[in-house]
C-alpha positions as CSV (number, residue, x, y, z in Angstrom):
1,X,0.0,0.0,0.0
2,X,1.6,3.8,-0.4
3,X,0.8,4.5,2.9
4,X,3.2,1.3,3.8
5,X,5.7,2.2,1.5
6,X,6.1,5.9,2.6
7,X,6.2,3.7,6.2
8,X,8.7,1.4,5.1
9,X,11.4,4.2,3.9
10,X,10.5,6.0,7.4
11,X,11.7,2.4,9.5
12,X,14.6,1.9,6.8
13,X,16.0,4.7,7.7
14,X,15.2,4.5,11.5
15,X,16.9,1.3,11.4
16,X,20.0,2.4,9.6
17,X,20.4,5.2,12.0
18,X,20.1,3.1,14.9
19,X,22.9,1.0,13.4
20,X,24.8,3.5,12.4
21,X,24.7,4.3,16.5
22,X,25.1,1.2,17.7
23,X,28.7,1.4,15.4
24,X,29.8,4.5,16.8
25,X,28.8,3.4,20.3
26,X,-12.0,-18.5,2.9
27,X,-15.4,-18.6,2.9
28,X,-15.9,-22.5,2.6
29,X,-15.7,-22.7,5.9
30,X,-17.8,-19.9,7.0
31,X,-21.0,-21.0,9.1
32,X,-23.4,-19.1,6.9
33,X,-26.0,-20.7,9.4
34,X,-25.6,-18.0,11.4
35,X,-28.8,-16.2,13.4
36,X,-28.7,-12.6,11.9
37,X,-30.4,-11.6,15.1
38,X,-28.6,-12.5,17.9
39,X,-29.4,-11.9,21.4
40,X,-27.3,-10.2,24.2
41,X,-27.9,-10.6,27.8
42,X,-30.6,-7.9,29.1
43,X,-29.4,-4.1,29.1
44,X,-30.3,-0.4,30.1
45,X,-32.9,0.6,28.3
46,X,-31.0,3.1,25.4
47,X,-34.1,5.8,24.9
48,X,-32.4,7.4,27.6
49,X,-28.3,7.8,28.0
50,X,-26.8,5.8,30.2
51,X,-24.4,7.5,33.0
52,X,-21.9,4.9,32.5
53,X,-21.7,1.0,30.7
54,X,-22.9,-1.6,33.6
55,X,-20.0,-2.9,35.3
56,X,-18.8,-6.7,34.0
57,X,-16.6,-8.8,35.0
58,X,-13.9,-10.0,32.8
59,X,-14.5,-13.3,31.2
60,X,-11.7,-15.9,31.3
61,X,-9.7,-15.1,27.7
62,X,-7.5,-17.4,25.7
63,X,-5.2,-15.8,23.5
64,X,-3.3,-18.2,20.6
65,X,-1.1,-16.7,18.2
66,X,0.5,-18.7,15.6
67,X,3.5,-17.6,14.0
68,X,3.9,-18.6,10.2
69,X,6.7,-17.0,8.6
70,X,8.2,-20.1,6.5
71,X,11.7,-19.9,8.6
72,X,12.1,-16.4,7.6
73,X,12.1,-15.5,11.2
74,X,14.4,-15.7,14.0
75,X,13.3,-17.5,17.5
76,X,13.9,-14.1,19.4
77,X,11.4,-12.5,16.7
78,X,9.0,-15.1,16.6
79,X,8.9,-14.7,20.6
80,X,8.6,-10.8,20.3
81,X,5.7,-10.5,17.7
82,X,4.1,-13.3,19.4
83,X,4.4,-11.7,22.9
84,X,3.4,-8.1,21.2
85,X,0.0,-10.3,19.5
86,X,-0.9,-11.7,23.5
87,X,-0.2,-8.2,25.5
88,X,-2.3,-6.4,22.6
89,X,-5.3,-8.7,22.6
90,X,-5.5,-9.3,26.8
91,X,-5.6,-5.5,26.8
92,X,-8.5,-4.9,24.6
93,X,-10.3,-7.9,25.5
94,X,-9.9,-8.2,29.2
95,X,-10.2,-3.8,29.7
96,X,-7.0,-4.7,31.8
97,X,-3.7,-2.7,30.0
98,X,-1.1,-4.9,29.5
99,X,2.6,-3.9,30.0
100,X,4.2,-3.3,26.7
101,X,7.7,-2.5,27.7
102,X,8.9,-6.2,27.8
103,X,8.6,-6.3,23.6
104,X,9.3,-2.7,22.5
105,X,12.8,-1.1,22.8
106,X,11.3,2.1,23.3
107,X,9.6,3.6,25.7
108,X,7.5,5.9,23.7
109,X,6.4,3.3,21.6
110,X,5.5,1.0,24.7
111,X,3.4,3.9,26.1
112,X,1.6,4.9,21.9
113,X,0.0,1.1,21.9
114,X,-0.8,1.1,25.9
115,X,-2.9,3.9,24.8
116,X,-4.7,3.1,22.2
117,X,-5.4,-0.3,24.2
118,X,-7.0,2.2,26.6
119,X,-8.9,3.9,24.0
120,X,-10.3,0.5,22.8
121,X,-11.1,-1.0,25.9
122,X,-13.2,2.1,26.7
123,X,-15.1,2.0,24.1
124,X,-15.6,-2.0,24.2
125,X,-16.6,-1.0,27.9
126,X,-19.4,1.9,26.9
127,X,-20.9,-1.0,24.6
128,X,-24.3,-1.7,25.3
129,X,-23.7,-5.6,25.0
130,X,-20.8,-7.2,26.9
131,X,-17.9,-7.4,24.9
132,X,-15.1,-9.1,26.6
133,X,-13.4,-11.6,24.8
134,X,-13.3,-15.3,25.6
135,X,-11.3,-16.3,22.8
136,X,-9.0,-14.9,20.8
137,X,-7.1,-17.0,18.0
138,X,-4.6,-15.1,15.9
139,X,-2.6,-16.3,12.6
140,X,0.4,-14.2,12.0
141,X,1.3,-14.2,8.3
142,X,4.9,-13.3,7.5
143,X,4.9,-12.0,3.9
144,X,8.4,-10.6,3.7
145,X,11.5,-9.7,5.7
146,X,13.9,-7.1,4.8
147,X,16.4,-5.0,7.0
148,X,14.8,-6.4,10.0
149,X,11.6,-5.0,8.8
150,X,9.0,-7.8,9.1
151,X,5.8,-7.3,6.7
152,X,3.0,-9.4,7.9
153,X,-0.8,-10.3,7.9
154,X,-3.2,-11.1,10.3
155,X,-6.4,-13.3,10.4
156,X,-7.9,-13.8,13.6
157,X,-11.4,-15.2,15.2
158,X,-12.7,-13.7,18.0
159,X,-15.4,-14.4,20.5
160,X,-17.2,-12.1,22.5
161,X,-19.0,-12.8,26.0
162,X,-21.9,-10.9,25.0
163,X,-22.7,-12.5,21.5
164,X,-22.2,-16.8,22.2
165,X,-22.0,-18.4,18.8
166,X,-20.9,-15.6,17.0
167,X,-17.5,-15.7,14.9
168,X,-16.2,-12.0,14.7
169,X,-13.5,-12.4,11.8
170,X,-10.8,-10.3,10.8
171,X,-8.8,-11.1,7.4
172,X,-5.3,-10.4,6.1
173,X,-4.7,-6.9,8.3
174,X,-1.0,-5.6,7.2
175,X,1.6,-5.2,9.7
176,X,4.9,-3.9,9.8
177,X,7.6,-4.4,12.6
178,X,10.9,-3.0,12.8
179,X,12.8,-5.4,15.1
180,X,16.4,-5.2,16.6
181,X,18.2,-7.4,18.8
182,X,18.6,-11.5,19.2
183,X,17.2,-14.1,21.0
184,X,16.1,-13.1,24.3
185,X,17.0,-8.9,23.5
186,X,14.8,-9.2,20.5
187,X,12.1,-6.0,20.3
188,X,10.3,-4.3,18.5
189,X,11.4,-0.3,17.3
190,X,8.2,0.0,15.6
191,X,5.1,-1.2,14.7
192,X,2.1,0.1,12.6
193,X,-1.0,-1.5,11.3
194,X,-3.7,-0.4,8.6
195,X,-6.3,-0.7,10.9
196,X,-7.9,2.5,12.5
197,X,-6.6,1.7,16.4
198,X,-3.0,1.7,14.8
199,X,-4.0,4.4,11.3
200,X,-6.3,6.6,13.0
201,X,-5.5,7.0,16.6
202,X,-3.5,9.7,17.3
203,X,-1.4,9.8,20.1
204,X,-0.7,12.8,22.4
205,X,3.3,12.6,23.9
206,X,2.5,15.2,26.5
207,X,-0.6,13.4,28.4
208,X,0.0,10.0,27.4
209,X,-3.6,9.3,25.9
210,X,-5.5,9.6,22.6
211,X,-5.7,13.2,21.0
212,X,-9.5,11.7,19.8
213,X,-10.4,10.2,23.3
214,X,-12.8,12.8,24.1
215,X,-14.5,13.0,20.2
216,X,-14.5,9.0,20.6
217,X,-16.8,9.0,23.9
218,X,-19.3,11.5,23.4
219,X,-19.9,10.1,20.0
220,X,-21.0,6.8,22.2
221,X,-22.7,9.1,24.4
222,X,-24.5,10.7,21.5
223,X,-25.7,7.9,20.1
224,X,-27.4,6.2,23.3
225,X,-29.4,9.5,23.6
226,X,-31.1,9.1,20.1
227,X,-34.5,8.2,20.1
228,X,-36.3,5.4,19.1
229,X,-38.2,6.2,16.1
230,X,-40.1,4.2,13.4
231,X,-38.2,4.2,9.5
232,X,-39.4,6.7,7.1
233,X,-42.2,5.4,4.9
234,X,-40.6,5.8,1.8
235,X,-42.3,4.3,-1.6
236,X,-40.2,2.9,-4.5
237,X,-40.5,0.7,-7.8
238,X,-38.5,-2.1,-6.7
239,X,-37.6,-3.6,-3.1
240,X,-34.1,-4.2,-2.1
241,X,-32.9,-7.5,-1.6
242,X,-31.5,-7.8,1.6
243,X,-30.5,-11.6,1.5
244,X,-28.7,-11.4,-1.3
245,X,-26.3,-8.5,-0.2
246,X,-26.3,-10.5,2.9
247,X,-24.9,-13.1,0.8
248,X,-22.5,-11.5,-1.2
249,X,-21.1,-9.1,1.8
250,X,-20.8,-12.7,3.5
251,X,-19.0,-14.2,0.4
252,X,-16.4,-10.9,-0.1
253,X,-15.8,-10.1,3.1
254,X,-12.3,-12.1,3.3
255,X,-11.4,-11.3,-0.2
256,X,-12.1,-9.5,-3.9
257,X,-14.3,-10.4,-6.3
258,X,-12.1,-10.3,-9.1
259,X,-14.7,-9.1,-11.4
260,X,-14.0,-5.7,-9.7
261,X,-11.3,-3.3,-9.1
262,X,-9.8,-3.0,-6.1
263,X,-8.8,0.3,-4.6
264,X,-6.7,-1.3,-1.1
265,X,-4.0,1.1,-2.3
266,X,-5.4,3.5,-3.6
267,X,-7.0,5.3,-0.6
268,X,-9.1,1.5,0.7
269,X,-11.8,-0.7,-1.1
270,X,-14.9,0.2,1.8
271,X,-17.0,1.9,-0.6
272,X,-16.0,0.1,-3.5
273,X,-17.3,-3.1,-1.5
274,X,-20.4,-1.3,0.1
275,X,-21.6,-0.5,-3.9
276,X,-21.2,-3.7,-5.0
277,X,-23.3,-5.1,-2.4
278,X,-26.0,-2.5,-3.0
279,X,-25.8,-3.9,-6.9
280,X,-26.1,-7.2,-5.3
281,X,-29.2,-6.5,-3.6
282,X,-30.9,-5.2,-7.1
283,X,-29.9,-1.5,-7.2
284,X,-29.4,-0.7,-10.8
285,X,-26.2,1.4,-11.6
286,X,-27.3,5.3,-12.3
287,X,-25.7,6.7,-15.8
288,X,-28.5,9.8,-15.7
289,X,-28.7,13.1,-14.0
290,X,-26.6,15.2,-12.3
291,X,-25.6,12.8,-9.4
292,X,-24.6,9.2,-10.7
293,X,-23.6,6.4,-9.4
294,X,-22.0,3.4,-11.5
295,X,-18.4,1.7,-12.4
296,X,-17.1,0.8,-15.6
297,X,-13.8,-0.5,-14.8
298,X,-10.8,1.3,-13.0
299,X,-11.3,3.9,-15.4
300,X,-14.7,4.7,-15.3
301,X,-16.2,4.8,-12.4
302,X,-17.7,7.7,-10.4
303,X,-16.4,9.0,-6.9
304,X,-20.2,7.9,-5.5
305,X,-19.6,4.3,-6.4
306,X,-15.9,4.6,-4.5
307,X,-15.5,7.5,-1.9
308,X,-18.0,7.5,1.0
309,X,-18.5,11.4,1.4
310,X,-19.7,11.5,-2.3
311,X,-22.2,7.7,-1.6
312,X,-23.8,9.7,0.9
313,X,-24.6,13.1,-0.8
314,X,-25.8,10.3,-3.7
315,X,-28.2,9.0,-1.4
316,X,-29.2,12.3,0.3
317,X,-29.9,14.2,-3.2
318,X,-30.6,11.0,-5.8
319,X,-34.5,11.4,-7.2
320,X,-36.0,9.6,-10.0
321,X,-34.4,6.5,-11.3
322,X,-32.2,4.7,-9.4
323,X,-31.3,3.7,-5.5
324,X,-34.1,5.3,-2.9
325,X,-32.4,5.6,0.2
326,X,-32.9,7.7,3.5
327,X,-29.6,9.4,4.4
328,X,-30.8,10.6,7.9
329,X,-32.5,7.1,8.4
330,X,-33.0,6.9,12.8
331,X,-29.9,4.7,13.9
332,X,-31.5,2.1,15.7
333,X,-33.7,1.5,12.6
334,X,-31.4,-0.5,10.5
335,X,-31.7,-4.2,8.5
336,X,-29.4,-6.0,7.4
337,X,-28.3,-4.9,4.2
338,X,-28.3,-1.3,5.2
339,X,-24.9,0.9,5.2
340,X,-23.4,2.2,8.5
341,X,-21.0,4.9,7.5
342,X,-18.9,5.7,10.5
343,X,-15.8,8.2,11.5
344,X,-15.1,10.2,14.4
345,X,-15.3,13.6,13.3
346,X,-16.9,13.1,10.0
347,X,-17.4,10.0,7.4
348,X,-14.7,7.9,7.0
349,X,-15.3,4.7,6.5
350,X,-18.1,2.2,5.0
351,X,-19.3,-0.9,6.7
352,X,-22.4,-3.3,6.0
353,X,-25.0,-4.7,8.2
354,X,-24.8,-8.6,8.3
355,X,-26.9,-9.3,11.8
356,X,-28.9,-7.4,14.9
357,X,-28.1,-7.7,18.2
358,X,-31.4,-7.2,20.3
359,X,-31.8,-7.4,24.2
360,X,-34.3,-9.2,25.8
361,X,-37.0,-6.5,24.8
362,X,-36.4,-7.6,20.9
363,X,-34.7,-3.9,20.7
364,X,-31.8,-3.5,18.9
365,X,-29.1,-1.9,21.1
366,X,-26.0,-3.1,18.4
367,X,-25.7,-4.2,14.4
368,X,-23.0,-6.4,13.4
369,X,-20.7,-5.6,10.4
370,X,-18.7,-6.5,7.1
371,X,-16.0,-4.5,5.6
372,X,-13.7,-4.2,3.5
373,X,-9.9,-2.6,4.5
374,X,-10.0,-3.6,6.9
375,X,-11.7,-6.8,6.3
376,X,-14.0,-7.8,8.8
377,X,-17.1,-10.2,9.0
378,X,-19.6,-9.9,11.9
379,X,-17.7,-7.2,14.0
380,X,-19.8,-6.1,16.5
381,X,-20.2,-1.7,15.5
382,X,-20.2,-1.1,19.6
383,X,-16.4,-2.1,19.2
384,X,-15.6,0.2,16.3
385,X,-12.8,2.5,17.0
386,X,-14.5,4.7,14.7
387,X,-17.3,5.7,16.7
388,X,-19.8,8.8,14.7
389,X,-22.1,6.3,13.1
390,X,-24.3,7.4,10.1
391,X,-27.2,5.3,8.9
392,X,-28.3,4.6,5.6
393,X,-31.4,3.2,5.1
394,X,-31.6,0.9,1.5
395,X,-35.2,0.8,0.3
396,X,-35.0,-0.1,-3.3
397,X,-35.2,1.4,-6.9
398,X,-37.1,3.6,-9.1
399,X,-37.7,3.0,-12.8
């Protein structure tokens, strides 16, 4: 990705410097079985906000991280990335930050992933379902290893206390370490992930925490204050078919359709992925009008079709032929099939709705998610790092 590569010359360098120093001195086997409305345990009431998240205990986690890197690695940085993989997942699955000093070689490094651990945990806390992991099974990909810069990806399955029987699955997330040492003074000098707790959070050197902490919470605290309100009554030609972009957002969620272009590096594929499963579901491509919406190929296609800001002024403004959508649909409104654009301080990102998660009262208090870059399938949206959530409501097509 060019975000990588700009990342790579930054730790090639860093790694030269510190030696120059150290001289001087698949979806076969996806249970597609799955309820798409599964139930939590019984929580507050969310017509009004909540003071704070109910208080939970920790569940008992088990972490596994396996290591394939086809003997490119040593023993000392096998150990390291493994022990990096366990501290990170304890920490945002059990709330309880682990110590990262033991695998970085830096302090300020050490202290950048304790906080965004914190950052994660907080909002995993404020969730209206419980989400502390149980299990947590990690495959570590090594894809290349230059300079003592290791390029890796990740696929993990995670389960969460508050949703039994549901497989929250994250596919082929790149990694870069920068590693120094041997054997047992193997660490890590750096580490970055294109994944928004690594990509987006933003970490402030003078108090130690997250520059978006604040934005992060009272988005949560926002959204538990929305009302409850029935969907707009909104007439078109031709219904949208919600298990079939169920299906295909089920199918693609791990990989690309090949049939399509893939913009991973060219800025990430989440809207690309969210219009093809809209075109899935019957929307029709629009060629008319002022606002359009269709792809040709890599070189023709409209920014609606790729680039989320543009989808939702699309939806927003389209009348006539084409997708009939409501922009400003109530949040707690959605079916699967529906978009949830999410950010912090504005839209960035595009995720799917693959399932409900109601409380005992049959309300829906969560929605769980597919994506694409990052690629996930049933991630719970309460766990989202990204956490302004926009709904858009799919209702069909016009002649």
């Amino acid at each position: 990705m060019k975000r990588h590569a700009r990342l790579l010359a930054k730790l090639l360098l860093t790694v030269l410097l510190l030696l120059g120093c150290s001289a001087a001195g698949g979806t076969d086997n996806v249970e597609m079985n799955l309820p798409d409305e599964p139930r939590t345990e019984a929580s507050a009431p969310l017509e009004k906000p909540m003071e704070s998240a109910p208080d939970r205990a920790a569940a008992e986690l088990t972490v596994t991280v396996t290591i394939e890197d086809g003997g490119l690695l040593s023993d000392g940085e096998r150990r390291v990335l493994e022990d990096f993989m366990i501290r990170w997942y304890r920490s945002v699955g059990s709330f309880e930050i682990q110590d990262f000093g033991p695998v970085f070689r830096g302090e300020e490094e050490a202290l950048r992933h304790a906080a965004s651990c914190r950052t994660q945990a907080a909002i995993r806390a404020a969730a209206p379902e419980d989400l502390h992991l149980t299990d947590c099974q990690v495959t570590l990909t090594v894809t290349d290893v230059s300079w003592d810069i290791i390029s890796a990806k990740e696929t993990n399955v995670m389960q969460f206390a508050g949703l039994p029987g549901i497989r929250r699955e994250l596919f082929d997330l790149p990694h870069i370490f920068a590693v120094t040492g041997e054997g047992d003074t193997c660490r890590i000098l750096y580490h970055e992930a294109d994944d928004n707790p690594y990509s987006s959070f933003s970490y402030d050197e003078e108090t130690g925490v997250d520059s978006n902490f604040d934005d992060i919470m009272a988005n949560i605290a926002q959204r538990r204050a929305l009302p409850r309100e029935p969907a707009a009554e909104l007439k078109c030609d031709h219904p949208y078919d919600r298990q079939a972009a169920l299906q295909y957002m089920l199918t693609y969620a791990d990989h690309r359709n090949e049939e399509w272009h893939a913009y991973d590096d060219e800025g990430g594929n989440c809207m690309n992925f969210g219009s093809q499963v809209l075109l899935a579901g019957g929307i029709p491509m629009d060629y008319s009008g002022y606002d359009c919406w269709y792809s040709d190929g890599e070189w023709g296609v409209t920014d609606t079709f790729v680039n989320v800001g543009w989808f939702m002024e699309y939806a927003e403004c389209n009348t006539g032929y084409g997708l009939v959508a409501d922009a400003d649909a109530n949040y707690y409104s959605g079916e699967v099939g529906d978009l949830l654009l999410v950010g912090i301080d504005g839209l960035h990102h595009t995720t799917e709705i693959c399932g409900l998660v109601r409380d005992e009262a049959g309300q829906t208090i969560d929605y769980l998610l597919c994506s694409n870059t990052t690629n996930y399938r049933n991630f719970p949206a309460g766990a989202y790092y990204y956490t302004g959530h926009w709904l858009v409501k799919i209702y069909g097509w016009n002649d």
